[in-house]
C-alpha positions, 0 to 999 in steps of 0.5 A: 500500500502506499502512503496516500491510501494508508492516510485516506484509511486513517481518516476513514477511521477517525471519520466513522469515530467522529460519526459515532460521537456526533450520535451518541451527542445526538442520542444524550442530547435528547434523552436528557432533555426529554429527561429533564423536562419530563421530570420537572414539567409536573412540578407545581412549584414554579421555583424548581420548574425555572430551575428544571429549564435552567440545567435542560438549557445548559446542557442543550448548549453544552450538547449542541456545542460538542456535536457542532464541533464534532461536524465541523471535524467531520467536513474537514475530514471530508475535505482532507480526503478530497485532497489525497 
C-alpha cells in the first residue's frame, strides 16, 4: 500500500469515530432533555420548574456545542480526503 491510501484509511477511521460521537451527542442530547423536562414539567412549584429549564438549557448548549464541533471535524475530514 502506499502512503496516500494508508492516510485516506486513517481518516476513514477517525471519520466513522467522529460519526459515532456526533450520535451518541445526538442520542444524550435528547434523552436528557426529554429527561429533564419530563421530570420537572409536573412540578407545581414554579421555583424548581425555572430551575428544571435552567440545567435542560445548559446542557442543550453544552450538547449542541460538542456535536457542532464534532461536524465541523467531520467536513474537514471530508475535505482532507478530497485532497489525497
Amino acid at each position: 500500500m502506499d502512503k496516500k491510501q494508508l492516510r485516506k484509511n486513517r481518516l476513514d477511521l477517525e471519520y466513522h469515530g467522529e460519526a459515532q460521537q456526533a450520535n451518541a451527542f445526538l442520542i444524550l442530547l435528547t434523552t436528557g432533555i426529554l429527561g429533564f423536562v419530563g421530570t420537572f414539567i409536573w412540578l407545581h412549584e414554579t421555583t424548581l420548574l425555572y430551575f428544571g429549564i435552567g440545567i435542560t438549557l445548559t446542557v442543550a448548549g453544552l450538547g449542541i456545542y460538542f456535536y457542532l464541533k464534532t461536524h465541523r471535524r467531520m467536513k474537514q475530514i471530508l475535505n482532507e480526503i478530497e485532497g489525497l
